[in-house]
C-alpha positions, 0 to 999 in steps of 0.5 A, a space after each residue: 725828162 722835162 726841158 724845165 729840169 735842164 740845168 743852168 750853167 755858170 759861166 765866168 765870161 762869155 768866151 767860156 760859153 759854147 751855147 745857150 739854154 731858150 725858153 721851153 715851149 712847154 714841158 710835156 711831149 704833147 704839147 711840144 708837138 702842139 707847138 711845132 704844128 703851130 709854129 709849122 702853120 704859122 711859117 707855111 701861111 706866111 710863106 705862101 702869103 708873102 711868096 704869092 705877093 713876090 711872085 704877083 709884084 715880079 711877075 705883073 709889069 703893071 705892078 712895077 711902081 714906086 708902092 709895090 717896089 717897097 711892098 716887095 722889099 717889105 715882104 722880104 723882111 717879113 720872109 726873113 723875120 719867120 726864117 730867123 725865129 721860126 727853124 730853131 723853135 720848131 727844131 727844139 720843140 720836135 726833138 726836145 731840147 733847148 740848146 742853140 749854139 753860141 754862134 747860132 745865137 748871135 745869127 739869131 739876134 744879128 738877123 732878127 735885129 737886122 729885119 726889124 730895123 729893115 721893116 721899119 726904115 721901109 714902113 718909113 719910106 712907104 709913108 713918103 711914097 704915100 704923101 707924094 701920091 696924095 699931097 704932090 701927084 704931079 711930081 710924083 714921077 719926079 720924086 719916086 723915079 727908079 734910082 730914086 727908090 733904089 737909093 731909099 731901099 738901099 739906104 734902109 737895107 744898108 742902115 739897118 745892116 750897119 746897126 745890127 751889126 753894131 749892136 751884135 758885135 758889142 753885145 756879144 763882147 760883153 763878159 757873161 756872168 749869170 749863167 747862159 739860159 735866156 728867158 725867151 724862146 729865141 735870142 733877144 738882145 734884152 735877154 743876153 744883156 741881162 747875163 751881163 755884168 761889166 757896167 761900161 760895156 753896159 753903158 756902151 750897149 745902153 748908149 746904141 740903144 738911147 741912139 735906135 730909140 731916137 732914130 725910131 722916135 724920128 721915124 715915128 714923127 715923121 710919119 705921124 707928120 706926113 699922115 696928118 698932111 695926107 689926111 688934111 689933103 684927102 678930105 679936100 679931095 671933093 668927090 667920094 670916089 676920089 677920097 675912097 680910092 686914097 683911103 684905099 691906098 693908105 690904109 693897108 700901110 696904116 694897118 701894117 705900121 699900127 701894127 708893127 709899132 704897137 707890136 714894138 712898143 709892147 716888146 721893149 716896154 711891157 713890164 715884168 709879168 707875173 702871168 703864166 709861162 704860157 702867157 709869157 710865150 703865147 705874148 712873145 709869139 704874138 709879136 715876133 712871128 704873128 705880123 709876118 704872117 698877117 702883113 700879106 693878108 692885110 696889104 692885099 685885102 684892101 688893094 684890088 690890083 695885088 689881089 687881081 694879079 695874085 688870083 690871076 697867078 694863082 688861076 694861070 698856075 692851076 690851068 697850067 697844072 690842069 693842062 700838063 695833067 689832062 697831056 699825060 
């Protein structure tokens, strides 16, 4: 049988349903297993990206600075965002099916939210470590101590945590009326507020989102402000050598965050299309599993300390396996 012939349940109120219908990957057995390799390479290459630059950080005490404390914490999110979506597609697409349950549901949504929200408010704080680095170096130590850094990535963590939470648990009090299959192939919080029909508890919802769409736009001008000061701070800096090195340190974050932001902007913005199913999906996964598993090879191509001390964690864990397998 076909996932497209699953049939779309009516339901009277969210506490009714038990679980919802995700978009399907594809509608022939071939092309779900070509799916679940994809979606399975995908998660391996980004778990072993951001895995390696976790264990070079925790395990280079030359790396244990304000910028590779928050790359840590950003590589956590990234590691989370793939484990949020990823598990459940590929569980569908492998023994052909759609469901996911109605708590599972809200997990994904809850998580996914709360990761992003993550991954952002630390793209924030690294653009500050980035316009202390540049515009205020002497008191860069001052600034960006140890306790200082915690109580930013803290902050991020705990804000985010907060909002998602808040954004979840009103979303899923809404009452649900047109039927529980959802136009993604994970759980979105656009896609569940559109089997809504209670017009206050909407207003509610709309409300927490006109709030994230001004925390997100804050957080956008005061990195575009802190860029431009840097950038005017670099071309001061008379020799090359001295404007390539601080090129060197802004660009991997400019690219993640171009990245990240672009990718935002088309989730929450892109029209309705009246492409291909396949289009849609390809699209969806293009900026919901994609930037996980790029950000590590976009950070450490640029930043010659991380890729050091990855080869060197990599070349001493070959050598001991060399060693243990030349003793037996």
């Amino acid at each position: 049988s076909t996932v497209h012939d699953a049939p779309t349940e009516e339901m009277s109120n969210s506490s009714s349903i038990s679980h919802f219908l995700l978009l399907a990957l594809a509608d022939t057995r071939q092309l779900q297993l070509l799916h679940f390799c994809l979606f399975l390479g995908i998660s391996l290459a980004a778990l072993l990206g951001n895995g390696l630059i976790i264990s070079a950080v925790a395990c280079g005490h030359h790396l244990h600075t304000p910028m590779f404390f928050f790359q840590l914490n950003l590589t956590l999110t990234d590691l989370g965002c793939i484990c949020t979506t990823v598990p459940k597609a590929m569980h569908n697409s492998l023994w052909d099916t759609r469901n996911i349950s109605y708590a599972g549901c809200a997990a994904q949504v809850f998580f996914f939210m709360f990761f992003m929200l993550a991954e952002y408010y630390l793209l924030t704080i690294m653009c500050y470590d980035r316009y202390v680095s540049i515009c205020k170096p002497l008191h860069y130590r001052t600034l960006l101590g140890s306790r200082a850094c915690g109580h930013m990535a803290a902050a991020a963590w705990a804000s985010a945590f907060l909002y998602s939470l808040l954004h979840t648990t009103n979303t899923f009090s809404l009452p649900l009326c047109h039927g529980n299959a959802l136009g993604q192939f994970f759980c979105e919080l656009p896609q569940i507020l559109k089997l809504s029909y209670s017009k206050s508890n909407y207003h509610r919802e709309l409300a927490l989102i006109v709030v994230s769409a001004f925390l997100f736009f804050a957080c956008f001008v005061f990195i575009v402000f802190s860029y431009v000061q840097i950038f005017r701070a670099v071309l001061r800096i008379p020799s090359e050598q001295g404007r390539h090195k601080a090129f060197s340190i802004c660009l991997p974050h400019l690219a993640m965050l171009s990245l990240f932001i672009s990718m935002a902007f088309f989730a929450n913005l892109k029209p309705p299309s009246n492409s291909t199913l396949s289009l849609d999906l390809a699209l969806s996964v293009l900026y919901s599993v994609v930037p996980p598993a790029l950000n590590p090879l976009i950070y450490s191509l640029r930043n010659q300390e991380l890729k050091a001390a990855v080869w060197r964690l990599m070349t001493g864990c070959f050598q001991e396996h060399l060693n243990a397998s030349q003793l037996w």
